[in-house]
Structure formats: C-alpha cells, structure tokens
C-alpha positions in Angstrom: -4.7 12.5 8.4 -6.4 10.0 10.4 -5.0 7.5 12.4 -5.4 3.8 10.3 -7.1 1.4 11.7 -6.7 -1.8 13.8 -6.6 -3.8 10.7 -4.4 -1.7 9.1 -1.9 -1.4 12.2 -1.8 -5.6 12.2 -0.7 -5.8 8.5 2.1 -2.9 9.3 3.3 -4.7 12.5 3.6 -8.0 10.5 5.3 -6.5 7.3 7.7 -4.7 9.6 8.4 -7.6 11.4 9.1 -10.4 7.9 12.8 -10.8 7.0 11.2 -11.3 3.4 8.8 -9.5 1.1 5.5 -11.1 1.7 2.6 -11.9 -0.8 -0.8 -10.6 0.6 -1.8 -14.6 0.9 0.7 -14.9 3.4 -0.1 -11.1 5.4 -3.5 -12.5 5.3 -2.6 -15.9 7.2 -1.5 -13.4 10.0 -3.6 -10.4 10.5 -7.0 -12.7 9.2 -10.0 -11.6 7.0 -9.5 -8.3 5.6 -9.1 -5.9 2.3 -5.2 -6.5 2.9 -4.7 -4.3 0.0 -6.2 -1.8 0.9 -4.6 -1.8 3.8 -1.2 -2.0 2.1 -2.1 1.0 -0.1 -3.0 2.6 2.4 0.2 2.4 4.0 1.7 2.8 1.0 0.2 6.6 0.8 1.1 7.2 4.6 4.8 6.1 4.2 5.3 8.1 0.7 8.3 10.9 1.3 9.4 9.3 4.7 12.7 7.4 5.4 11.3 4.2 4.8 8.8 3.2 2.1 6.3 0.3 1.7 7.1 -1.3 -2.0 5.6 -3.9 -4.2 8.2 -5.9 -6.3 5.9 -8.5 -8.2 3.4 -9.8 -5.9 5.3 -9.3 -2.8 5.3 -6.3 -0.6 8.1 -5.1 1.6 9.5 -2.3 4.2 12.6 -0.5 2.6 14.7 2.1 2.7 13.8 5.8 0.4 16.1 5.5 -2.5 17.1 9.0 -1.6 18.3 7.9 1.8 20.2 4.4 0.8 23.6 6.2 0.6 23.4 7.5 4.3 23.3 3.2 5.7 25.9 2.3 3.6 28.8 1.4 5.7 31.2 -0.7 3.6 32.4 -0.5 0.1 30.0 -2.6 -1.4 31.3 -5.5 -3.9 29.3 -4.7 -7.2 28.0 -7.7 -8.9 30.1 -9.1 -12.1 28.2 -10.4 -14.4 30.1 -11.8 -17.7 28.2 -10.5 -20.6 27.4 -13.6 -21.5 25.6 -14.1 -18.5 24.0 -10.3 -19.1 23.0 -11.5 -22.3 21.3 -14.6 -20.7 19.3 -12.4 -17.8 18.5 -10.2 -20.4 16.9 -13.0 -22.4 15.1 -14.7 -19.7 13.6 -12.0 -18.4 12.3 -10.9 -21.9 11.1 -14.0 -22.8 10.6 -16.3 -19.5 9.9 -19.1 -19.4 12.5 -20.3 -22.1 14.7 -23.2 -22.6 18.3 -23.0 -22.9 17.9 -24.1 -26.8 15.3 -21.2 -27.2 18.2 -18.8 -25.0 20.9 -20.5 -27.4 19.0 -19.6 -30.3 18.4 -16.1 -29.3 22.4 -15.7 -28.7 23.1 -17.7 -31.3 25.9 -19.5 -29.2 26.1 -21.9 -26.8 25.8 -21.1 -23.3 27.8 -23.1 -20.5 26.1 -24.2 -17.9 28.1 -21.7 -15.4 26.3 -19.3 -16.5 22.8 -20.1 -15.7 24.5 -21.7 -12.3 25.5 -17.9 -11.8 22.1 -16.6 -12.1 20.9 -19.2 -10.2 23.4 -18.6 -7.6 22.1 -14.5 -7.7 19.2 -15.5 -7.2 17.5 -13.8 -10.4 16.9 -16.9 -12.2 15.2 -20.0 -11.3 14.0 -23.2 -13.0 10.0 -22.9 -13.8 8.7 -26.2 -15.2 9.8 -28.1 -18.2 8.3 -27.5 -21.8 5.7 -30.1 -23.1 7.7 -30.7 -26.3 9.8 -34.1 -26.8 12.7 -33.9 -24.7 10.9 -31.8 -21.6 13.2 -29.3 -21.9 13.8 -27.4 -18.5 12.7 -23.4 -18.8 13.9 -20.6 -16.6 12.6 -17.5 -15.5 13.1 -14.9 -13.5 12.6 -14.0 -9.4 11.1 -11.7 -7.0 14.5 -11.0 -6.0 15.4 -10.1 -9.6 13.1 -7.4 -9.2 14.0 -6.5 -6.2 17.4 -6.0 -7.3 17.2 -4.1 -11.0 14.3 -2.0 -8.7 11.2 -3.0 -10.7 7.5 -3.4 -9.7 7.0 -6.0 -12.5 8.3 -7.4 -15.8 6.7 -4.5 -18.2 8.7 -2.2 -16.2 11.9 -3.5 -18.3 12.9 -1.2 -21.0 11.6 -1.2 -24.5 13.7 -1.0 -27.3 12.8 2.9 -27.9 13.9 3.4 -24.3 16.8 1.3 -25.2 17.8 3.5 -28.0 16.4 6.6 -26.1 18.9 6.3 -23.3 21.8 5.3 -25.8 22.2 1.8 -25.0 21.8 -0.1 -28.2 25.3 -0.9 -29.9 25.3 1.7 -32.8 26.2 -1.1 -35.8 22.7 -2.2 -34.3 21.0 1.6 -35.3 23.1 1.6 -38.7 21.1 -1.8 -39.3 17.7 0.0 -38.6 18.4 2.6 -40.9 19.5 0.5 -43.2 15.9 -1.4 -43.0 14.1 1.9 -43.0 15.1 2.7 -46.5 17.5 5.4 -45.5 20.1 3.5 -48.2 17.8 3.8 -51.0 18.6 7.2 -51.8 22.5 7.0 -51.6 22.2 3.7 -54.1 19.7 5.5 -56.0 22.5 9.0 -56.6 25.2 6.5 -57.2 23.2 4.8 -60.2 22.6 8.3 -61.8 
C-alpha cells in the first residue's frame, strides 16, 4: 500500500482533530481545493479492520471507535437511555416520515402526544424542528439528526428497517401478523368449512 498523499494526510489531520462529524463543505474550508471524497474513501479503505474507523453518518464524516473494540473503553456503567414508548413511537414516526407535524404524528398514533415528549427528543438530540408546513396554521415539522444516526448506528435514513425486516427479526406485535393474515385471505377458508 502506498503512502496517501499530502492532500489526503491534511483531510486526516483535520478529521482527527474535529470534536464533531464534519460535512466535506466544512473539511474542504480547511485542507482547500481537492477531491475531499476521495480522499475520505480513501481513508476509509486504509482504516477498514483497524482500532479506529473513518464513518459517514448522513453527510458528516467522523473518526470512531471499531464496534468490535467499543467494549474495551468502556469504563463506567453506562446509563441506557429511557425512552417512554410513547416517545419510541414518536422517533419512530418521525424518522419514517420526516418532516411531519405533530397533527400528522397524532394521526399516525392516533393519540395525542404531550409536548414532553417531543421536548425529550429534542433534548436527545435526535429530533429537531425543520421548517413549518405551507398549509393554514404553519404548522411546525420535525425531523430527525445527524446525531440520531449517529446514535441508532446508521449511514442514512433507508438504512431503517422495513417492515419485512420488522417481521423478519420478530419485532412486529403478533395481533399485528394475525391482522395481515387475516387481509391475505387466510380466513376465507376457515369461514368457507364452517358454511358447509
């Protein structure tokens, strides 16, 4: 393997040094003109299988730690997260549907969310305002963050699960599945032996 070049070198030294993921706008106001991504795929390829990896969540690009490897820096007990399911139900819907209003989220549920909850995703981090709606009313919309996917581990949205994965990795509630059969016709022939 050959060394990388100067270019190359300036875009590590300045992602190394950022206490944030950076966008390639911003690695480019430091290391000048340049393919920047090449350079970051480059990197990328030369960091693969080491202790620390060179990742892309959304647009941003960060230094962090192998997966395989995160146990070993662990120190303290780490305080997991609690979300209220209502508030899973609300980062769920967001990030499926972003941007959406809290009548559209609402709807979805059908129930009323308080406003705590969105003040809790807010407060994570992994949901933000995003412009208000051009219909009477300007409702606000929400959407997720970088640091959503940073979090849940995902390059971009379309790496959220579909609803075969869903059902796949057992995960949908099974009154849910006894629905979809039901729609698939599955019923017919049970109604159809109890009318003969």
């Amino acid at each position: 393997m050959t060394p990388p070049d100067a270019f190359t070198r300036a875009v590590e030294a300045v992602l190394f040094a950022a206490d944030t993921p950076l966008t390639i706008d911003s690695i480019r106001a430091h290391v000048g003109a340049g393919d920047v991504r090449a350079a970051l795929n480059r990197l990328a390829d030369d960091y693969a299988g080491r202790g620390i990896v060179i990742v892309q969540r959304g647009e941003r690009w960060q230094f962090q730690t192998a997966a395989d490897m995160a146990h070993m820096l662990r120190r303290d007990r780490e305080e997991p997260r609690r979300l209220s399911r209502a508030g899973i139900e609300t980062l769920a819907i967001i990030a499926y549907h972003e941007p959406v209003t809290r009548a559209e989220i609402e709807a979805i549920r059908g129930v009323q969310i308080s406003k705590g909850t969105l003040d809790v995703l807010m407060e994570a981090g992994w949901a933000k305002p995003a412009g208000r709606r051009e219909v009477p009313g300007r409702p606000l919309m929400f959407a997720t963050t970088p640091e959503f996917l940073v979090h849940f581990g995902l390059t971009s949205r379309r790496d959220l699960p579909g609803i075969d994965d869903l059902r796949a990795a057992g995960l949908l509630d099974p009154v849910d599945l006894a629905f979809d059969r039901l729609d698939d016709g599955e019923d017919g022939e049970v109604a159809g032996n109890a009318a003969g």
